[in-house]
py3Dmol code that shows the C-alpha trace and the ligand (Angstrom):
import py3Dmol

protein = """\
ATOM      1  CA  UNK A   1      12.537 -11.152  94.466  1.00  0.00           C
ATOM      2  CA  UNK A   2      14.865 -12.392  97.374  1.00  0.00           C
ATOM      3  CA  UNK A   3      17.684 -14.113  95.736  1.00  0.00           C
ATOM      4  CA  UNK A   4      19.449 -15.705  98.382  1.00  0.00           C
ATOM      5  CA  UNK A   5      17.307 -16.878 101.662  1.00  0.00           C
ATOM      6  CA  UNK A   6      19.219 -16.969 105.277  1.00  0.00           C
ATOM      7  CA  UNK A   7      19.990 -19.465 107.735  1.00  0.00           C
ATOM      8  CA  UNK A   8      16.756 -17.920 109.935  1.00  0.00           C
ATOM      9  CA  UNK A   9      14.769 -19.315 106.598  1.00  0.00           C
ATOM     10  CA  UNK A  10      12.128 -16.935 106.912  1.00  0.00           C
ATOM     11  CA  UNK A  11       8.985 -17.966 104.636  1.00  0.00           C
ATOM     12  CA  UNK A  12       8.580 -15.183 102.504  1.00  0.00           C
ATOM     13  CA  UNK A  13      12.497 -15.226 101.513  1.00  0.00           C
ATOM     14  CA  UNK A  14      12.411 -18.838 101.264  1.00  0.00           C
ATOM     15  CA  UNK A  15       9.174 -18.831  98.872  1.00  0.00           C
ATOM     16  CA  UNK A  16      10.473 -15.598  96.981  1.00  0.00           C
ATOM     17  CA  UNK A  17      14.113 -17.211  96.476  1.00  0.00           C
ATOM     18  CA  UNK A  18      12.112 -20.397  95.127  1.00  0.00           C
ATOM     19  CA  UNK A  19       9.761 -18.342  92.683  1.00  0.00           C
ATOM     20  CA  UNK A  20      13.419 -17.319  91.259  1.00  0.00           C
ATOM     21  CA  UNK A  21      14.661 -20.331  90.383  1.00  0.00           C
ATOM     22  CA  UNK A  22      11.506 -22.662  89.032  1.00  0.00           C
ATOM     23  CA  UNK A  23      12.466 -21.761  85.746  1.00  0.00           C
ATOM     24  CA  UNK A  24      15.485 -23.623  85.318  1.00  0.00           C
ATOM     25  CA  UNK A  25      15.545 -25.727  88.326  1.00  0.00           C
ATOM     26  CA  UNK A  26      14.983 -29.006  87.981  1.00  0.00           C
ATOM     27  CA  UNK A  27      18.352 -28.791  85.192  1.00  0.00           C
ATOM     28  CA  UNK A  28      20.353 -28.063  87.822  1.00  0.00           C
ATOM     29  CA  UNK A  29      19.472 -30.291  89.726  1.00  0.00           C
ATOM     30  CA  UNK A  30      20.306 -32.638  87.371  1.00  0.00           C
ATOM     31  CA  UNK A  31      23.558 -30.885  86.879  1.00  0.00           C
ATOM     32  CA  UNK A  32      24.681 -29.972  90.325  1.00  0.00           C
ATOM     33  CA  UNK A  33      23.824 -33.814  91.815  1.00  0.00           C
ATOM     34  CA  UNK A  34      25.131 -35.663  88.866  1.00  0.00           C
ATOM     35  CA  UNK A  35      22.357 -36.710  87.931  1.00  0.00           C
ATOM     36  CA  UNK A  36      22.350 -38.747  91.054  1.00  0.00           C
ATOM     37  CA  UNK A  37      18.716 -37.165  92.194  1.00  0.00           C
ATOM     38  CA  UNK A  38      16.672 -39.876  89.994  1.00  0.00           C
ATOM     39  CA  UNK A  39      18.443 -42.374  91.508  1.00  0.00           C
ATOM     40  CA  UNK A  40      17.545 -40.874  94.855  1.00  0.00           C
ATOM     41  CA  UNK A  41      13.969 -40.333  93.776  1.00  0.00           C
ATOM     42  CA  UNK A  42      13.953 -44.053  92.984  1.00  0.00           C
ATOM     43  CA  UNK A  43      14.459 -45.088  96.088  1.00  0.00           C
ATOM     44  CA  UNK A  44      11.823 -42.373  97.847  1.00  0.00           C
ATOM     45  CA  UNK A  45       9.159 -44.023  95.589  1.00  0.00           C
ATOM     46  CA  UNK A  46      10.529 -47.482  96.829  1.00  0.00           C
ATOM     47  CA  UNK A  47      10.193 -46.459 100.581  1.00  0.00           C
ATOM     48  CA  UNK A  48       6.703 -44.558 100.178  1.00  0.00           C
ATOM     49  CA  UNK A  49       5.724 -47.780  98.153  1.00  0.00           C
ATOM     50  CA  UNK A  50       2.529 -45.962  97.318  1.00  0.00           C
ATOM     51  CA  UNK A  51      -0.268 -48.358  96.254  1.00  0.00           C
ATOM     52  CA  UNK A  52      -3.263 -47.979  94.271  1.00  0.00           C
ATOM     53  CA  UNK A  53      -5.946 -45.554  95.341  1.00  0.00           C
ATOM     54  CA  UNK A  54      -3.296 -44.819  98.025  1.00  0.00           C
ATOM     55  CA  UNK A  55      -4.046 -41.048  98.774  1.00  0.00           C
ATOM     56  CA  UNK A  56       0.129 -39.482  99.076  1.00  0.00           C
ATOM     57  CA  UNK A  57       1.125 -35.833 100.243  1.00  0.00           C
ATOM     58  CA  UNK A  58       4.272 -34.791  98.491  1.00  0.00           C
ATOM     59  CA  UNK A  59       4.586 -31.563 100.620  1.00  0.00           C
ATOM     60  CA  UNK A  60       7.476 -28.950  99.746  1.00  0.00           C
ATOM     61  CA  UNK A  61       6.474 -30.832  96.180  1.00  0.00           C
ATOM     62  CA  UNK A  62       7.786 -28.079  93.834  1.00  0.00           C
ATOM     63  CA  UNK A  63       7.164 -28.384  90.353  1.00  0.00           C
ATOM     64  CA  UNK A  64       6.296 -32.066  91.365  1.00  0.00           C
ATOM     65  CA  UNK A  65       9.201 -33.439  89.907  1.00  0.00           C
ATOM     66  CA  UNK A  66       9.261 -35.339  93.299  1.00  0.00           C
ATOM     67  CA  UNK A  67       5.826 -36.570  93.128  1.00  0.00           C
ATOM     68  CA  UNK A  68       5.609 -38.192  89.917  1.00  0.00           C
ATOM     69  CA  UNK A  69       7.288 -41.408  91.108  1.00  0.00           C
ATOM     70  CA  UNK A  70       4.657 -41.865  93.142  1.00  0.00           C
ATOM     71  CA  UNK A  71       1.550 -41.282  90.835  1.00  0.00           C
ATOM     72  CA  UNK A  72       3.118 -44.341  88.413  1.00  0.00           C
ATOM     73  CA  UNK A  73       1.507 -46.876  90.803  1.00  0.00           C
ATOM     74  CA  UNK A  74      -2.231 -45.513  90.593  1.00  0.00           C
ATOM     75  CA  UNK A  75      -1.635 -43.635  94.209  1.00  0.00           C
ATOM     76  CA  UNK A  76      -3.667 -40.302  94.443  1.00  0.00           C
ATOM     77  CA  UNK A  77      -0.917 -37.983  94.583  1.00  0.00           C
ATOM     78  CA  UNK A  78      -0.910 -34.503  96.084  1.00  0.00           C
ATOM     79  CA  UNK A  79       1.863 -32.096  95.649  1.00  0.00           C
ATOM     80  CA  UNK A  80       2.145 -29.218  97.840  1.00  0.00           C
ATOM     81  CA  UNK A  81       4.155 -26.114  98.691  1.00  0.00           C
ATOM     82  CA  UNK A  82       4.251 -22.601  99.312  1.00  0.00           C
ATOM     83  CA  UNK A  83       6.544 -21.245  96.292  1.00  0.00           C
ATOM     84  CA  UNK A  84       3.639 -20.128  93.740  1.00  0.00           C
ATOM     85  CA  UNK A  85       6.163 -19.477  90.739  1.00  0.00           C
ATOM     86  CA  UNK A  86       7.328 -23.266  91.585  1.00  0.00           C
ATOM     87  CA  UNK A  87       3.337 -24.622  91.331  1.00  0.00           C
ATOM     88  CA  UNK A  88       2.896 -22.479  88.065  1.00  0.00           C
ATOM     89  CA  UNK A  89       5.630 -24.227  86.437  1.00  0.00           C
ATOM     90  CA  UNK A  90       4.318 -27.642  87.838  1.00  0.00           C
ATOM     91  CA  UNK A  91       1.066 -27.061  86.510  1.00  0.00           C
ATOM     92  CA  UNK A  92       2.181 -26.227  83.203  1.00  0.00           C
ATOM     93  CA  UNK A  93       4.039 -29.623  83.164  1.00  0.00           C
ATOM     94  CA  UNK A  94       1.527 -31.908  84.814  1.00  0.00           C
ATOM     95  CA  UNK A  95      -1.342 -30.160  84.653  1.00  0.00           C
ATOM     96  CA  UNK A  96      -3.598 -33.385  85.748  1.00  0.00           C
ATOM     97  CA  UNK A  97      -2.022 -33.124  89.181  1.00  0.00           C
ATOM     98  CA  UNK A  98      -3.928 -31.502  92.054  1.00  0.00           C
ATOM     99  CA  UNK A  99      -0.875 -28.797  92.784  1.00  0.00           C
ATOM    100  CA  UNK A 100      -1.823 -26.849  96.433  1.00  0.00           C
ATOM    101  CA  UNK A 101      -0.571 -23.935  98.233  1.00  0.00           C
ATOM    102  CA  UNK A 102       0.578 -24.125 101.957  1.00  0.00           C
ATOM    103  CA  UNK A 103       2.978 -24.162 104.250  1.00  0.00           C
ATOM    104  CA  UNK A 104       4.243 -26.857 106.077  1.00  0.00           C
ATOM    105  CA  UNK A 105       3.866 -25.932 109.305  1.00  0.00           C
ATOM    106  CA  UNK A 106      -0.165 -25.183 108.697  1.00  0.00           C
ATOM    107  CA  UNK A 107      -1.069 -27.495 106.092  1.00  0.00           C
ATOM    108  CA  UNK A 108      -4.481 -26.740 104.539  1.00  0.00           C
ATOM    109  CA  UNK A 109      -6.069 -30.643 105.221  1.00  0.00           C
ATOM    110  CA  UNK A 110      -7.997 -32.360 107.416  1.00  0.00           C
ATOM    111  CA  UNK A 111      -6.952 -34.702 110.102  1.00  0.00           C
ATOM    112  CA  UNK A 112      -5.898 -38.371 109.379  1.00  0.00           C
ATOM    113  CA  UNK A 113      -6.615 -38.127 105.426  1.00  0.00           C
ATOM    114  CA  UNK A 114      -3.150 -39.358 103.876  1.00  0.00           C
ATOM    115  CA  UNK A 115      -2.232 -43.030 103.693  1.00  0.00           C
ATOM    116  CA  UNK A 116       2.166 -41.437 103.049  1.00  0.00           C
ATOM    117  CA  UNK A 117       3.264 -38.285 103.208  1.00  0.00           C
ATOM    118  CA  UNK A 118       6.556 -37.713 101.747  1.00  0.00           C
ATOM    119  CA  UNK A 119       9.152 -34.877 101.679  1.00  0.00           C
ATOM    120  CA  UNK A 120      11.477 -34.870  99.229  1.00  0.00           C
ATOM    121  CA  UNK A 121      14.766 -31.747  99.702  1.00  0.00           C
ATOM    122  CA  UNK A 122      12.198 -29.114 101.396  1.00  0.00           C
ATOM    123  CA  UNK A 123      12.158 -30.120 105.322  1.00  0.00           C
ATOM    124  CA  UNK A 124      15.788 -28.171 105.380  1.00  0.00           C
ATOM    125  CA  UNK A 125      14.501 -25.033 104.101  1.00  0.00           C
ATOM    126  CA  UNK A 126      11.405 -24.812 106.761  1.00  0.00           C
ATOM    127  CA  UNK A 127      11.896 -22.408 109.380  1.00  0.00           C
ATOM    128  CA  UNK A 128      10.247 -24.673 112.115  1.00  0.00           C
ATOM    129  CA  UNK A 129      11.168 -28.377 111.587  1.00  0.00           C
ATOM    130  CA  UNK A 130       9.382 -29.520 114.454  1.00  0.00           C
ATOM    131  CA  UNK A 131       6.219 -28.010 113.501  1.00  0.00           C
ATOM    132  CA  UNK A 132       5.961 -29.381 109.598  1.00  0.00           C
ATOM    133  CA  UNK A 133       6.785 -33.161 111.355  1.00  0.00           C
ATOM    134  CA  UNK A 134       3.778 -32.128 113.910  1.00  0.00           C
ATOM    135  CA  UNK A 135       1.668 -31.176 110.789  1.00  0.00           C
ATOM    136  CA  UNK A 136       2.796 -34.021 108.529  1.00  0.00           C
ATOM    137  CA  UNK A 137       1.582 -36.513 111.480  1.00  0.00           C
ATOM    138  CA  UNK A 138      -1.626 -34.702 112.084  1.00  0.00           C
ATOM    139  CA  UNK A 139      -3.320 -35.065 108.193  1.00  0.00           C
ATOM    140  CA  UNK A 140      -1.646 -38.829 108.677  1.00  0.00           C
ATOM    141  CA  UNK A 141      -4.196 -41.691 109.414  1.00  0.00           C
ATOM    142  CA  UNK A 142      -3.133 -44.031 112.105  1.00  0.00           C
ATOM    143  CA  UNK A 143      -0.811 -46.680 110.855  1.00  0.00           C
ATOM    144  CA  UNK A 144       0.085 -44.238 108.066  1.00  0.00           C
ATOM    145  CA  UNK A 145       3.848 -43.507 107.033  1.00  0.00           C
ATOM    146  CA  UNK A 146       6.183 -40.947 106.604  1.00  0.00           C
ATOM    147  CA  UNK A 147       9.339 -40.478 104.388  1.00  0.00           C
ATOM    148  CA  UNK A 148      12.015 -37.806 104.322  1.00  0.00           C
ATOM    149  CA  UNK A 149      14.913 -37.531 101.760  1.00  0.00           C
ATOM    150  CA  UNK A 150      17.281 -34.844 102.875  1.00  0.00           C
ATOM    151  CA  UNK A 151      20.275 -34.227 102.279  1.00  0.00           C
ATOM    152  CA  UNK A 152      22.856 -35.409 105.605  1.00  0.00           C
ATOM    153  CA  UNK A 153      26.071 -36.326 106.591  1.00  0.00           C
ATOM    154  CA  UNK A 154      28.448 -38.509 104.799  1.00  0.00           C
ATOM    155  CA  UNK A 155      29.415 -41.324 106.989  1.00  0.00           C
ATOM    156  CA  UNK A 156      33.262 -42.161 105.960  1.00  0.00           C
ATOM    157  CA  UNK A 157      35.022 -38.863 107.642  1.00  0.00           C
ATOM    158  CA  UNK A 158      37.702 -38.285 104.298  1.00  0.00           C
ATOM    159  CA  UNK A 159      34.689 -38.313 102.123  1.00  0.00           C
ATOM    160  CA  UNK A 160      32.991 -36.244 103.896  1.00  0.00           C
ATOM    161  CA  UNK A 161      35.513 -33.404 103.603  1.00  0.00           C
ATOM    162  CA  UNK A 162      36.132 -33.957 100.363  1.00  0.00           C
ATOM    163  CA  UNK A 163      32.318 -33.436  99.893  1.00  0.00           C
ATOM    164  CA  UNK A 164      31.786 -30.175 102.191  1.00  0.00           C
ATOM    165  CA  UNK A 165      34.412 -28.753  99.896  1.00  0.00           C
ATOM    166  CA  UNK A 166      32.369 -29.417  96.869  1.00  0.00           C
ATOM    167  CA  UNK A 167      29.668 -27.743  98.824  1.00  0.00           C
ATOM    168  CA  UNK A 168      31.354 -25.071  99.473  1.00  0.00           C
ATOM    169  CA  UNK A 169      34.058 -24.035  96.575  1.00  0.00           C
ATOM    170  CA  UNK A 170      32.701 -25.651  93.278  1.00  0.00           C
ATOM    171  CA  UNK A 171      29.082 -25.662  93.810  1.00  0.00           C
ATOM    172  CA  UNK A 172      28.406 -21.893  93.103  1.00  0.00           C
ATOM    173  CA  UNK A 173      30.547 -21.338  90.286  1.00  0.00           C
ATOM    174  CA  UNK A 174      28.550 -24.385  89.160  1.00  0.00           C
ATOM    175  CA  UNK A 175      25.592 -22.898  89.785  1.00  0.00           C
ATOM    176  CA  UNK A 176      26.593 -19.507  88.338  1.00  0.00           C
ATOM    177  CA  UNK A 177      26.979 -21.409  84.785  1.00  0.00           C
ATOM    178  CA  UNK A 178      23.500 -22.920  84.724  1.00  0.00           C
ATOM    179  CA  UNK A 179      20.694 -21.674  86.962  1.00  0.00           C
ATOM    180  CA  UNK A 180      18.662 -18.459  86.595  1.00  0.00           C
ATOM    181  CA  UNK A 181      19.636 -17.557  90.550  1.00  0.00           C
ATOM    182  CA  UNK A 182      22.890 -18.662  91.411  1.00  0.00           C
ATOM    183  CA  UNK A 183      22.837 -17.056  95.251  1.00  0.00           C
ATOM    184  CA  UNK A 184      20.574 -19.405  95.816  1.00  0.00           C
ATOM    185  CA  UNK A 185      22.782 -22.359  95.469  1.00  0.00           C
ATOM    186  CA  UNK A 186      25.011 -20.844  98.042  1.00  0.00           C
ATOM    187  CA  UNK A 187      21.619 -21.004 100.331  1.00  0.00           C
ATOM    188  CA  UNK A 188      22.115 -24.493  99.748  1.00  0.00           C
ATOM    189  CA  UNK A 189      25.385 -25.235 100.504  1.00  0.00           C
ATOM    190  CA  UNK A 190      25.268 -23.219 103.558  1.00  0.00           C
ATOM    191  CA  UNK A 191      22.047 -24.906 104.767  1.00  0.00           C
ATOM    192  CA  UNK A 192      23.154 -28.630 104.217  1.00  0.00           C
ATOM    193  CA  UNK A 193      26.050 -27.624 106.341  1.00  0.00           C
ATOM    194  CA  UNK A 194      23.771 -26.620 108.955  1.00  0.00           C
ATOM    195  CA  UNK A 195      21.422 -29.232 109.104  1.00  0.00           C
ATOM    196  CA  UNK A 196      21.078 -32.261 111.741  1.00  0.00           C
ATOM    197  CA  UNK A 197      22.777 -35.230 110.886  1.00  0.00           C
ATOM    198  CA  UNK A 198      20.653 -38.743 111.060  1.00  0.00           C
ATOM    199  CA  UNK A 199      20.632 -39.467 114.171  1.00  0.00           C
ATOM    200  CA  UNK A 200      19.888 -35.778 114.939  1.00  0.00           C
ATOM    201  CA  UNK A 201      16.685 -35.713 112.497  1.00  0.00           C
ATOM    202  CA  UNK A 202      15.552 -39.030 113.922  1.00  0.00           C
ATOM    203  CA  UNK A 203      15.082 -37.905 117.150  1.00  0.00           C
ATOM    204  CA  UNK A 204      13.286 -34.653 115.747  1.00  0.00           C
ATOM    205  CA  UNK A 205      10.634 -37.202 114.082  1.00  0.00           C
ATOM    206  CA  UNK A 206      10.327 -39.454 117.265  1.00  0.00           C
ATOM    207  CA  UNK A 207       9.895 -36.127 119.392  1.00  0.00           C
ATOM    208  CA  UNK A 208       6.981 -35.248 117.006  1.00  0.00           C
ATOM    209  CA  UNK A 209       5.519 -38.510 117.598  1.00  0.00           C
ATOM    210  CA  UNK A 210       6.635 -40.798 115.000  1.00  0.00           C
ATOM    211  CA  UNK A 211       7.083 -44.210 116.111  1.00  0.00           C
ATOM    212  CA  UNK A 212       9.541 -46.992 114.599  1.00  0.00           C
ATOM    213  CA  UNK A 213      11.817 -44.282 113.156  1.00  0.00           C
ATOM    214  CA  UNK A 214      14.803 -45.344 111.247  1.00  0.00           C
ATOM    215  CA  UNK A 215      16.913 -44.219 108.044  1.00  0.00           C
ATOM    216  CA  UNK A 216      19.057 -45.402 105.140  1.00  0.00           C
ATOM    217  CA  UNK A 217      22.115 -43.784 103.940  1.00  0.00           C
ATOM    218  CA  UNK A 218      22.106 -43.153  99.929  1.00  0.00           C
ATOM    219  CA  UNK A 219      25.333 -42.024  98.339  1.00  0.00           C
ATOM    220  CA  UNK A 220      27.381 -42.676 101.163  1.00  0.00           C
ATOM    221  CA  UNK A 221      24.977 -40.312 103.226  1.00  0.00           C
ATOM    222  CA  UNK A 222      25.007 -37.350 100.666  1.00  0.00           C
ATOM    223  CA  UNK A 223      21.668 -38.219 101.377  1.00  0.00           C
ATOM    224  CA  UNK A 224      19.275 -39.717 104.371  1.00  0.00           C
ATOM    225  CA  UNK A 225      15.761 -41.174 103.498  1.00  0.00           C
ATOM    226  CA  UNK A 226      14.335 -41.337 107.177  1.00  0.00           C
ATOM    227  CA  UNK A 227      11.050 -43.397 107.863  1.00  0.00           C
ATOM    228  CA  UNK A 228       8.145 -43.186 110.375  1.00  0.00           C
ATOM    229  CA  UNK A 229       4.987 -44.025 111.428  1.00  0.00           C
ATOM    230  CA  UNK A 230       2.154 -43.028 112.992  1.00  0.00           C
ATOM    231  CA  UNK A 231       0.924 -45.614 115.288  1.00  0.00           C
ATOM    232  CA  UNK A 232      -2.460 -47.290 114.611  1.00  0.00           C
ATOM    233  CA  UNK A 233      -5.677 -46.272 117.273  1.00  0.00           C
ATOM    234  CA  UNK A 234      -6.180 -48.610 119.931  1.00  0.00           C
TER     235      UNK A 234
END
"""
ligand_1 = """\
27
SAM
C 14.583 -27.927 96.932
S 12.887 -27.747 96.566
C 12.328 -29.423 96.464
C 11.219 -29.634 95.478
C 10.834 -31.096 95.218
N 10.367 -31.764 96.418
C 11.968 -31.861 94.626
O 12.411 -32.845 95.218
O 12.412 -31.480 93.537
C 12.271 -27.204 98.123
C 10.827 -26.745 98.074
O 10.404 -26.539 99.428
C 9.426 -25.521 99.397
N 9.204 -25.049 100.767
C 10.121 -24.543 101.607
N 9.554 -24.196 102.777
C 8.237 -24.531 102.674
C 7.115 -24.417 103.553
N 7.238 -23.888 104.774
N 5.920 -24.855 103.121
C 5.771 -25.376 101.875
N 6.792 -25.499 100.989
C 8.006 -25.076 101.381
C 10.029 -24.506 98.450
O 9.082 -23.586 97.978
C 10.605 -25.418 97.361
O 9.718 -25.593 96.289
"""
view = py3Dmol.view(width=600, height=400)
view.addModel(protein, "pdb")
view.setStyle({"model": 0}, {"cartoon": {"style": "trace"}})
view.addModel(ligand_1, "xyz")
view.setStyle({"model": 1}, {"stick": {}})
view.zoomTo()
view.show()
C-alpha cells in the first residue's frame, strides 16, 4: 500500500494511498476541517441544485459521503472513483447507490448523459486536471452544469498565513492522532499548497470549454466552489 502519494500524483499511488485511509476517513475529515466540511457540502448540493429524476455524476465520489446531498432531492445520483477500498466502504454504507470504478480522465460513460456533474476534494489529487474537466464536459449534455469544491486560497493575506501554517505544522500531528494513514495528510497539505488559486482553476475550466465560469469563496476561501456550463447545441 502507498502511504503517502507525490506531487507527480501518479494514479496507482493516489488510488493505493486512498484504499489506506477509507477506513477511518470520513472522521477525519470531520476532525481535521472542524467539522466545517458539512457546511461546505451544503452549499455543493445548493450549487448542483439537483432536481428530480436529474441524472448527477459525483466523480472522485469516495465512499459517497459527497454524493448523498444530492440524492435527498430525488436526483439519480452516481458516485464514481478509482480508489476500490474507498467504493467497498461506500457500498457497505449506501449500498442502494450505483458506486463505479474509473478514472477521471477516461470516464466509463457515454457522451452528453449527465444533467450535473460535481467534484467534491478529488480534482487536486488528479494527475491531469485538464483532462478530467475535458471528460467531465464530454458525458455533460448541452446546457448541463458543472461544480467543483476544492480547496483554494484564502483571500485576506494574514489569514492566509495563519492558515498555511495550520497546513503545514498542526495538521499531521492531527492526523497522526486519528486516521489509519497519517502520511497521507501530509499529501494533503502539500498538495493544497500547490494547487491553482481561483482565478487560476477558472481559466483551466474555460480552457476545457466551460462557458459562464465563475466561483464563490467559502470559509474565507479555505475553499472555492467553481461553476460551469456547457453551452446548449445550436
Ligand atoms: C479527498 S477524497 C474525496 C471524496 C469525496 N468526494 C468527498 O468529498 O468526501 C478524493 C477522492 O478522489 C479519488 N480520485 C483521485 N484521483 C482520481 C481519478 N483520477 N479518478 C477517479 N477518482 C480519483 C480518490 O480515490 C479519492 O477517493
Amino acid at each position: 500500500m502507498t502511504t503517502r502519494a507525490s506531487l507527480d500524483k501518479q494514479p496507482q499511488e493516489v488510488a493505493s494511498m486512498f484504499d489506506g485511509v477509507a477506513k477511518r476517513y470520513d472522521l477525519t475529515n470531520d476532525i481535521l476541517s472542524f467539522g466545517q466540511d458539512r457546511a461546505w457540502r451544503a452549499e455543493v448540493a445548493k450549487a448542483v441544485d439537483a432536481r428530480p429524476a436529474q441524472k448527477v455524476l459525483d466523480l472522485a465520489a469516495g465512499t459517497a459521503t459527497s454524493s448523498l446531498p444530492f440524492t435527498r432531492t430525488g436526483a439519480y445520483v452516481v458516485p464514481c472513483d478509482f480508489s476500490l477500498g474507498m467504493l467497498r466502504v461506500g457500498k457497505q454504507r449506501h449500498g442502494w447507490l450505483p458506486f463505479t470504478a474509473g478514472d477521471a480522465t477516461r470516464l466509463p460513460f457515454r457522451d452528453d448523459v449527465f444533467d450535473a456533474v460535481t467534484i467534491s476534494f478529488g480534482l487536486r489529487n488528479v494527475s491531469d486536471t485538464p483532462a478530467a474537466l475535458r471528460e467531465l464536459y464530454r458525458v455533460t449534455k448541452p446546457g448541463g452544469r458543472v461544480v467543483i469544491c476544492e480547496f483554494s486560497s484564502p483571500t485576506w493575506a494574514p489569514f492566509r498565513t495563519v492558515y498555511t501554517e495550520y497546513l503545514m505544522r498542526a495538521l499531521p500531528p492531527v492526523a497522526r492522532a486519528v486516521s489509519s494513514n497519517p502520511d497521507a495528510y501530509v499529501y494533503l497539505a502539500e498538495s493544497i499548497r500547490d494547487w491553482p488559486d481561483q482565478p487560476a482553476l477558472a481559466s483551466l475550466l474555460q480552457d476545457a470549454g466551460w462557458s459562464k465560469v465563475a466561483w464563490r469563496n467559502l470559509t474565507g476561501g479555505i475553499v472555492a466552489l467553481h461553476r460551469g456550463f456547457k453551452p446548449q447545441e445550436r
